[in-house]
KEKE-3310 file (N, C-alpha, C; in steps of 0.2 Angstrom, whole numbers, plus 5000, padded with zeros to 4 digits):
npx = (5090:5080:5068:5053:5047:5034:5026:5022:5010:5000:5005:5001:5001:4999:4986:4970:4962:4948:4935:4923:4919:4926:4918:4906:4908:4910:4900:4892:4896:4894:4880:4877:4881:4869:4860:4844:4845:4844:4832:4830:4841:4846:4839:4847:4859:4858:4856:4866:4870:4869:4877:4883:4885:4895:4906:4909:4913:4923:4933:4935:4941:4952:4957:4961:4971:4978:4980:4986:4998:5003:5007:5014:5026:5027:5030:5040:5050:5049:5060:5052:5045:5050:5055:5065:5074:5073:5073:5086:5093:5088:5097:5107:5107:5111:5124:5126:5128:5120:5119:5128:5117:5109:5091:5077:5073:5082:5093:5085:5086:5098:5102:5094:5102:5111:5120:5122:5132:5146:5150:5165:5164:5164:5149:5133:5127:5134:5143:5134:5127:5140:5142:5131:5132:5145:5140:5129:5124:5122:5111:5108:5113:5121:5131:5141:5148:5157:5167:5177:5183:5184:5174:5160:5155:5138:5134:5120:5114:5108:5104:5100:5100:5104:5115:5132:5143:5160:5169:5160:5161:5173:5173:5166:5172:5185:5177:5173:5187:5193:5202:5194:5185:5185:5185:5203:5202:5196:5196:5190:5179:5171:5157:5147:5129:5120:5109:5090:5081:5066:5047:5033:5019:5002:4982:4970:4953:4938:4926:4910:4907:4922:4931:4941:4954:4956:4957:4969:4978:4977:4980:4994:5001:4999:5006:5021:5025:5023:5033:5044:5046:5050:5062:5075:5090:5089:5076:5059:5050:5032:5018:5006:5010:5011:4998:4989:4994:4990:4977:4967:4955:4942:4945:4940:4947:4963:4973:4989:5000:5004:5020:5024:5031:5033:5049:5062:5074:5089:5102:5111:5107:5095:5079:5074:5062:5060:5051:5034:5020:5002:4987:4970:4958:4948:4930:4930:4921:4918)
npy = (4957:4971:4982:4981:4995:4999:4988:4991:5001:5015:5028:5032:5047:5053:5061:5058:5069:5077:5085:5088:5078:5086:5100:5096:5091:5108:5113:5105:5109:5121:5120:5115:5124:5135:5129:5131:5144:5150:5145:5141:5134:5125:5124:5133:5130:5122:5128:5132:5145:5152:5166:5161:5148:5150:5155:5145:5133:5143:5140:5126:5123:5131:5125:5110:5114:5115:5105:5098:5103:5100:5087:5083:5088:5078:5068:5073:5070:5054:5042:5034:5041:5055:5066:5073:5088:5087:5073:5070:5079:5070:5057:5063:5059:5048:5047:5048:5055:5061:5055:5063:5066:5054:5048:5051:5037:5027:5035:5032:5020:5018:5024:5020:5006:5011:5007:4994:4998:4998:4988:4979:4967:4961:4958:4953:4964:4974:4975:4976:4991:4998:4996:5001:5015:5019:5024:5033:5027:5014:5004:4992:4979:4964:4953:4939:4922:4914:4906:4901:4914:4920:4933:4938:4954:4957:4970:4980:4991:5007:5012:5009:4992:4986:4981:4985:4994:4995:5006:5010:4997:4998:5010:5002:4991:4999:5004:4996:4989:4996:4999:5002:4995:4980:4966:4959:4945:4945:4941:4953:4952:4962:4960:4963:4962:4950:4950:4946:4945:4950:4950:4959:4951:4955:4951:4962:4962:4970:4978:4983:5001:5010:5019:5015:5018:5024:5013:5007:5015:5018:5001:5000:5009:5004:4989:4996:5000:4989:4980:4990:4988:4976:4977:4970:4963:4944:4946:4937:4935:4935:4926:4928:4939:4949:4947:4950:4964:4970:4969:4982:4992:4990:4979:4966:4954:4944:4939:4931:4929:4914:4909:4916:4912:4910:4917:4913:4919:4921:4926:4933:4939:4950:4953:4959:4970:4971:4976:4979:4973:4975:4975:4981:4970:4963:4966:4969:4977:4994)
npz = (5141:5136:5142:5133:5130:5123:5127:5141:5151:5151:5158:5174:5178:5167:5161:5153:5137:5138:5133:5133:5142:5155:5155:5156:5170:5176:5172:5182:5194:5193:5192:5207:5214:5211:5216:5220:5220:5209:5198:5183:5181:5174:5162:5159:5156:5145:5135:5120:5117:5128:5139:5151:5147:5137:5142:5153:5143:5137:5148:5153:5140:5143:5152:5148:5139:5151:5156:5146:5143:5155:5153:5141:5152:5157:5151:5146:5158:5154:5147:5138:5134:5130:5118:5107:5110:5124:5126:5124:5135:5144:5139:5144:5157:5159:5151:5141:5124:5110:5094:5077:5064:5071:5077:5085:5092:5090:5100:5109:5112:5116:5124:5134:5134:5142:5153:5151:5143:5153:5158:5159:5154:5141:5138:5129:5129:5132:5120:5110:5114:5113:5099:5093:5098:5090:5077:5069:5060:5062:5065:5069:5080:5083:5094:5091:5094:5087:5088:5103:5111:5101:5097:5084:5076:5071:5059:5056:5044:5045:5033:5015:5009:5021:5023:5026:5025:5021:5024:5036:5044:5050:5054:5067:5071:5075:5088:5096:5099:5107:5123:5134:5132:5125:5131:5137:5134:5122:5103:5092:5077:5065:5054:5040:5041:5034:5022:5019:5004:4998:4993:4993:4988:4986:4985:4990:4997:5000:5010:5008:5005:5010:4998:4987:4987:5000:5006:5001:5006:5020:5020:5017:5025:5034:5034:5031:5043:5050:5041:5045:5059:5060:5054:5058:5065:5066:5068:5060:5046:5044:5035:5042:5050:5039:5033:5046:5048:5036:5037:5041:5045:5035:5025:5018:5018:5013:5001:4997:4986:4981:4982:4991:5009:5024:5031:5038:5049:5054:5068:5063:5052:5041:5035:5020:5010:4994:4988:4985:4981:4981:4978:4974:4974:4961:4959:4971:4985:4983)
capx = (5085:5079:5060:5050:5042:5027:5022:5023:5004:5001:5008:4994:5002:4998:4978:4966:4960:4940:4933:4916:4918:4927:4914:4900:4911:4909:4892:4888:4896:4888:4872:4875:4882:4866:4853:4839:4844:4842:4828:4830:4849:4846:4836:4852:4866:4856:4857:4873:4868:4870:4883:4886:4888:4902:4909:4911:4917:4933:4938:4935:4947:4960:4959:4961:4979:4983:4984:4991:5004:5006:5006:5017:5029:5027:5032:5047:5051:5050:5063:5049:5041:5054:5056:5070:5081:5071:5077:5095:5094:5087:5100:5114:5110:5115:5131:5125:5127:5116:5126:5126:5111:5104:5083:5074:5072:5089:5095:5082:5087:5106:5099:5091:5106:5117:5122:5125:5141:5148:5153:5169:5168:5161:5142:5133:5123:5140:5145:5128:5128:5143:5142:5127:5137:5150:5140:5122:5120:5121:5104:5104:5121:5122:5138:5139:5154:5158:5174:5178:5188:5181:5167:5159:5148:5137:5129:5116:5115:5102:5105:5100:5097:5105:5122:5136:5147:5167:5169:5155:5161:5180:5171:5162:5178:5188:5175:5176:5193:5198:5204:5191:5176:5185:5191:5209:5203:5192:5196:5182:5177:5166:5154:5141:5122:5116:5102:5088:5078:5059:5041:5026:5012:4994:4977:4965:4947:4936:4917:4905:4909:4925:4936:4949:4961:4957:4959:4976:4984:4979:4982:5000:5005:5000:5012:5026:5025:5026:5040:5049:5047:5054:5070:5080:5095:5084:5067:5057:5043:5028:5015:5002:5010:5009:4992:4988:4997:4986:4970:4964:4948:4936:4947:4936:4952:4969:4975:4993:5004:5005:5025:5028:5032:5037:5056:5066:5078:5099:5106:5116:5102:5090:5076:5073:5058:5062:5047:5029:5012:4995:4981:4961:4956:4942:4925:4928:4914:4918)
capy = (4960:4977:4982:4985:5002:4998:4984:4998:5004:5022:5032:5039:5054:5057:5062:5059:5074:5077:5091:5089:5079:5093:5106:5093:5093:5113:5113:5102:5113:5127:5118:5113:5131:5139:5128:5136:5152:5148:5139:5140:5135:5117:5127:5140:5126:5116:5132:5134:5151:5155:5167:5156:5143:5150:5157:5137:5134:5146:5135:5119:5123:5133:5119:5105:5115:5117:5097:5096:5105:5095:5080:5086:5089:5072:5064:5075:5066:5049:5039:5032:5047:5060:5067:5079:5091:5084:5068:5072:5081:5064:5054:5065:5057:5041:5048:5046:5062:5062:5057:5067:5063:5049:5047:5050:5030:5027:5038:5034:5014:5018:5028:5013:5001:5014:5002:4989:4997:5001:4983:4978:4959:4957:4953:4952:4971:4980:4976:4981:4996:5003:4996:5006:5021:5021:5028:5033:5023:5006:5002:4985:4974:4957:4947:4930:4918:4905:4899:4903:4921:4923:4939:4940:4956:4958:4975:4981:4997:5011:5013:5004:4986:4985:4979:4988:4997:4994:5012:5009:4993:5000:5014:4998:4988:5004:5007:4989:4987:5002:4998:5003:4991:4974:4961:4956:4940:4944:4944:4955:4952:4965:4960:4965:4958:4944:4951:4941:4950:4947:4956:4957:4952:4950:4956:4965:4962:4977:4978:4988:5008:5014:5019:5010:5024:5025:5007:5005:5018:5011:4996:5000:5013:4998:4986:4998:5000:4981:4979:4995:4985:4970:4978:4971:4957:4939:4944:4934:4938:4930:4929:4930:4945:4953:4947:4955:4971:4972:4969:4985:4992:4989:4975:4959:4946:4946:4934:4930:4925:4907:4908:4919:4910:4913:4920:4912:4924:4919:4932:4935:4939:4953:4952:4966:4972:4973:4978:4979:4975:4975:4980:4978:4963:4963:4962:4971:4982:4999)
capz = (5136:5136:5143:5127:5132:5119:5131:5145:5152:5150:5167:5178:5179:5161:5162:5146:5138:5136:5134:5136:5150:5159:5152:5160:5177:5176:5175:5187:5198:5193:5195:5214:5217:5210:5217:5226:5216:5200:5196:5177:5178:5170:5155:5155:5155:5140:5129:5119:5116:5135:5140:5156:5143:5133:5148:5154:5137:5137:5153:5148:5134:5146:5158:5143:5136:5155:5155:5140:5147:5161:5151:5140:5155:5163:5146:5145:5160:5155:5143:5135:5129:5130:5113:5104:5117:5131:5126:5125:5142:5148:5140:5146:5164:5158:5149:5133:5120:5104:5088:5070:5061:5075:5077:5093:5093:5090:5105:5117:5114:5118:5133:5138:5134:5146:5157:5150:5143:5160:5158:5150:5153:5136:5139:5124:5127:5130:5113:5107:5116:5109:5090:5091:5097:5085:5073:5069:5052:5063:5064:5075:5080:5087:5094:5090:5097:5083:5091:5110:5111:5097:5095:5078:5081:5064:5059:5052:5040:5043:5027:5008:5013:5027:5020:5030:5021:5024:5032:5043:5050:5052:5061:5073:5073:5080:5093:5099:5099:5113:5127:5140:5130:5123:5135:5132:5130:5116:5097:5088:5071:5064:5048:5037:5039:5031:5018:5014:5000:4998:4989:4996:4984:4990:4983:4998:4995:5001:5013:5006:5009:5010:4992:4986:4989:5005:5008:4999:5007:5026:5022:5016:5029:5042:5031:5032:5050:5053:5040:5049:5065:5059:5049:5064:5066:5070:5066:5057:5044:5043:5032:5047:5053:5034:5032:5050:5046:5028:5038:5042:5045:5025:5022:5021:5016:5011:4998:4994:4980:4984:4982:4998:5013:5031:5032:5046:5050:5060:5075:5058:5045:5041:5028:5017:5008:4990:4981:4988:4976:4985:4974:4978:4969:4955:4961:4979:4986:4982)
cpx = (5082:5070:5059:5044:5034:5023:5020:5013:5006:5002:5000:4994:5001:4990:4977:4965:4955:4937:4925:4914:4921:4922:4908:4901:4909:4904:4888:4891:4894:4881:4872:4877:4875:4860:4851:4839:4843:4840:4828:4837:4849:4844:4841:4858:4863:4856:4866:4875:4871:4877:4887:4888:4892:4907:4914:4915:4924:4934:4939:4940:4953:4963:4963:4968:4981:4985:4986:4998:5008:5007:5013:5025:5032:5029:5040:5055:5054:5055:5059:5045:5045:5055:5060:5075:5079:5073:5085:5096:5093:5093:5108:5114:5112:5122:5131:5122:5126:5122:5125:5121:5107:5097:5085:5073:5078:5093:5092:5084:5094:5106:5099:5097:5114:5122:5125:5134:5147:5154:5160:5172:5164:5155:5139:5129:5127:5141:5139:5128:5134:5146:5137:5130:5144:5149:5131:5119:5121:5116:5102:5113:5120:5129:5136:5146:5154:5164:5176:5184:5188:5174:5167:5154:5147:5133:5123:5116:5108:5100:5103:5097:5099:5110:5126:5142:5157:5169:5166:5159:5169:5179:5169:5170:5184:5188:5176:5183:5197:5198:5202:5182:5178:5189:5197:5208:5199:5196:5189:5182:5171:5164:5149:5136:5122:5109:5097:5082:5070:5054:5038:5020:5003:4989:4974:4958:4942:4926:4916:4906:4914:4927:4941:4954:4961:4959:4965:4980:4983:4979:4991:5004:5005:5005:5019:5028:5028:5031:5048:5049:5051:5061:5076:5084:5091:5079:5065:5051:5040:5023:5008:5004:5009:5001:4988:4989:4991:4978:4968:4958:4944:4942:4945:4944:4958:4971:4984:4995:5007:5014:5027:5025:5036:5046:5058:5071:5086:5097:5109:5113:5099:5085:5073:5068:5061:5058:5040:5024:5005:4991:4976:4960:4948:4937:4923:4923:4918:4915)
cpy = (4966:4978:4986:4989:5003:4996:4989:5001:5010:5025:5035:5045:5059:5057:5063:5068:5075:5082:5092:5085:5082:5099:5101:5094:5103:5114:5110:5106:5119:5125:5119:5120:5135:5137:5129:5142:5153:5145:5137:5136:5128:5121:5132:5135:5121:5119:5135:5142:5156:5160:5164:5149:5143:5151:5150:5133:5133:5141:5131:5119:5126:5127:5112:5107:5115:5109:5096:5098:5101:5089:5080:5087:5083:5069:5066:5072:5060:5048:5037:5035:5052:5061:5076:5082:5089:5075:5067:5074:5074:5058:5054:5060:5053:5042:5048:5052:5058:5062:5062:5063:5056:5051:5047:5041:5027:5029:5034:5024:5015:5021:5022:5008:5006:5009:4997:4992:5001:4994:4980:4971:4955:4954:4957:4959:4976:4982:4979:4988:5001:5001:5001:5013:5025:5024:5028:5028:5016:5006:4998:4984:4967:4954:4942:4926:4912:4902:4902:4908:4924:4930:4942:4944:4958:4965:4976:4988:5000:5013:5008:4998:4983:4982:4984:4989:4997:5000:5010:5004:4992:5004:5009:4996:4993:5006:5002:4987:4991:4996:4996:4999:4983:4973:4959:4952:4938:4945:4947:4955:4956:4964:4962:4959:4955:4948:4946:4944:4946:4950:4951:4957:4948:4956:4957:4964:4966:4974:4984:4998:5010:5013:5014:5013:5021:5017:5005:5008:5018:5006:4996:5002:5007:4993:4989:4999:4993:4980:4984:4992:4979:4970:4975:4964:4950:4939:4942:4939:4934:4933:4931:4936:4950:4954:4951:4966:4974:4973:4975:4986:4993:4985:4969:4952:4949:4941:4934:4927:4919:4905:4912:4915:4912:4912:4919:4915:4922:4926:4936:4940:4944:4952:4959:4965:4974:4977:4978:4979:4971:4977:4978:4974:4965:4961:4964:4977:4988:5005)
cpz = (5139:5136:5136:5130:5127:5122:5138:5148:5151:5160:5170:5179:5173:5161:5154:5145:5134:5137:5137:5142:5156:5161:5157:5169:5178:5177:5178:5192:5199:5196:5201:5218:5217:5212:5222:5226:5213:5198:5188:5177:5173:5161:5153:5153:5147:5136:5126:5117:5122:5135:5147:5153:5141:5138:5150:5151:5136:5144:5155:5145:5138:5150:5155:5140:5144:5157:5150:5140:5152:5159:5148:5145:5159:5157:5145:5149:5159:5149:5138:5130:5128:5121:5110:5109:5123:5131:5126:5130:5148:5147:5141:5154:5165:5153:5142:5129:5113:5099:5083:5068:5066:5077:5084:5095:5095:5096:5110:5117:5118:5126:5139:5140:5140:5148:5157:5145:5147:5158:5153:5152:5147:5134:5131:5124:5127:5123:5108:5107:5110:5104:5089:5093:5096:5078:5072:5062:5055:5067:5070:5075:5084:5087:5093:5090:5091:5086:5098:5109:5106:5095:5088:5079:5072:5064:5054:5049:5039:5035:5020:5011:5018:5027:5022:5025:5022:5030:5035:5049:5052:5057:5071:5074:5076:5090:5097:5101:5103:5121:5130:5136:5127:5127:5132:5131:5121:5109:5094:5080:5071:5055:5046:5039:5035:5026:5016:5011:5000:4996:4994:4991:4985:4984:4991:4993:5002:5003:5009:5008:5008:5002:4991:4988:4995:5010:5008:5005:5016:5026:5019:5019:5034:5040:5032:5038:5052:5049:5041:5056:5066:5057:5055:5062:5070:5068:5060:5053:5043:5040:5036:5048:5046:5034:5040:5050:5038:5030:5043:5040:5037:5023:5023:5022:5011:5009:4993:4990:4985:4985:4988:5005:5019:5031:5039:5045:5055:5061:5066:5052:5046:5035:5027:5012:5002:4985:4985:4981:4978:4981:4976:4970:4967:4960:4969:4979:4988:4982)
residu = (UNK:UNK:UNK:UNK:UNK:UNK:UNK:UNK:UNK:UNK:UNK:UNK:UNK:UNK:UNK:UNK:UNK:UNK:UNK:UNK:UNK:UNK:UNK:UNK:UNK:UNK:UNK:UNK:UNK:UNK:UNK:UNK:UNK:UNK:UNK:UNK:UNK:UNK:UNK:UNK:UNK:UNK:UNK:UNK:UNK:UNK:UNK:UNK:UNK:UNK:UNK:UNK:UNK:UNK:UNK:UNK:UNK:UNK:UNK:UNK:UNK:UNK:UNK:UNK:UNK:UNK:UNK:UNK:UNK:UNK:UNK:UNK:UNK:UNK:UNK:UNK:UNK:UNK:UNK:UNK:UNK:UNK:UNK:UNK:UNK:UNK:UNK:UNK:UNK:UNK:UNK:UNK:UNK:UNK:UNK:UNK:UNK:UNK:UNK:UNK:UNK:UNK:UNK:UNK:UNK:UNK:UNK:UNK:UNK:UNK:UNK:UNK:UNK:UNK:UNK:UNK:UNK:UNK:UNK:UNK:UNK:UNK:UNK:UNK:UNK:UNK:UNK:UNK:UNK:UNK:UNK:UNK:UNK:UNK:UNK:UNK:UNK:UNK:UNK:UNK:UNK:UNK:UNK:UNK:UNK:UNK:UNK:UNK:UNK:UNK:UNK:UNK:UNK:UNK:UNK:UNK:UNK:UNK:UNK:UNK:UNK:UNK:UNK:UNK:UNK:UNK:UNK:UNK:UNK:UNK:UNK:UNK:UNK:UNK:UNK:UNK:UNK:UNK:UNK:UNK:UNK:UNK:UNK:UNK:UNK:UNK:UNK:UNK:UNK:UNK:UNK:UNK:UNK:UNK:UNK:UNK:UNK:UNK:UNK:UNK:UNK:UNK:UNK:UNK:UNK:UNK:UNK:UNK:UNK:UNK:UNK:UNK:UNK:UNK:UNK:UNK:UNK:UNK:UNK:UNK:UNK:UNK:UNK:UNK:UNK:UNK:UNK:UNK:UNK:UNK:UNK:UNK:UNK:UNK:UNK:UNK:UNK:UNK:UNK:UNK:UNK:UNK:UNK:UNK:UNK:UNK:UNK:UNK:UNK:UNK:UNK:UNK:UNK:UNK:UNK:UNK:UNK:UNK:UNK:UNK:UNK:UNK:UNK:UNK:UNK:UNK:UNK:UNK:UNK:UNK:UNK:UNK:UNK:UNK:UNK:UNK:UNK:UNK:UNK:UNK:UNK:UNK:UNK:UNK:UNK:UNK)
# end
């Protein structure tokens, strides 16, 4: 199992960035430098007028890009944060070169799964490994043993619903099938995903103050997030996790259509998102 970098603390070597508590730091060191030479200096640092004030200001702000820079630099760094050619230079050190059309997500997991395709005794992250770097439109993969010597690895399709395309899984069952990645004692079958199709239909009901607009459309971006987190081989949807994902901030309550129920998910399965209808229910505070 591969560390989910979500759960991950933020680095210390990555510093906040606050301007005005820098700018406060600034003048406090002004203060301590000017006391008992400048009895006003309290009544010059209070006025934003001041030219010792703006002064402070600009270096605040220089000092606030020069950690932005440096943050920026420490991120380039890590696997977890590395993003575009700084990610590809990072996951050259694990030997893993960037496909056509592959996402920085996509890269930086194969980055992460390096290693486990060093192995060519068949473990169940090799074959992951390089399902997923056999082509950039496979999404997810899981192996599955139904009969001993048997390995059924099933893909998943970045693509439509997630139903694997013959090309596609001639591409996987190629890359599986070399020499230097499948045990002789394995047979590999390579199939298509399991789809299981599903809508989302809830009403939102809405506290006092914000728009409807403004309601719908963060409660939908945060739905789309959790149903693009969940697009995987295995996971499950629930209707706790919808109604969670729906409960954004001016949402009093989330009421679904009594016909939608929690979607248990097989190694084999993905559930797909066919349709979405959320609307604010009659009678919310607007």
């Amino acid at each position: 199992m591969s560390v989910d970098f979500s759960q991950l603390p933020a680095p210390n070597v990555v510093q906040p960035l606050d301007f005005e508590a820098e700018l406060q730091r600034l003048k406090s060191i002004v203060r301590e430098e000017m006391a008992g030479v400048e009895p006003e200096i309290d009544t010059i640092l209070a006025l934003e007028s001041e030219p010792l004030v703006k002064v402070l200001q600009r270096i605040a702000y220089e000092n606030m890009a020069m950690q932005a820079r440096i943050n920026d630099s420490a991120h380039a760094c890590m696997l977890a944060y590395a993003q575009g050619e700084d990610l590809e230079v990072f996951a050259a050190n694990n030997d893993v070169e960037k496909l056509p059309g592959e996402t920085d997500a996509q890269l930086r997991r194969r980055a992460q799964m390096a290693f486990e395709g060093l192995t060519v005794a068949g473990s169940k992250g090799s074959y992951i490994f390089h399902a997923l770097s056999a082509d950039a439109r496979v999404q997810d993969a899981m192996p599955i043993t139904p009969t001993g010597g048997t390995v059924r690895v099933v893909v998943l399709s970045a693509e439509g619903d997630g139903s694997a395309a013959q090309e596609l899984l001639d591409i996987v069952a190629t890359k599986l099938s070399a020499d230097d990645v499948r045990p002789m004692s394995d047979t590999v079958e390579v199939v298509s995903a399991e789809v299981i199709p599903f809508e989302v239909i809830a009403q939102l009901r809405a506290y006092p103050g914000p728009t409807q607009a403004s309601v719908l459309e963060r409660a939908l971006a945060s739905l789309n997030a959790y149903l693009a987190s969940c697009r995987k081989l295995g996971y499950d949807i629930s209707v706790s996790g919808l109604a969670a994902a729906l409960h954004v901030q001016g949402v009093q309550s989330v009421l679904f259509d009594p016909r939608m129920q929690d979607i248990e998910v097989q190694p084999h399965q993905v559930a797909h998102c066919t349709a979405i209808n959320v609307t604010l229910a009659e009678g919310s505070y607007v």
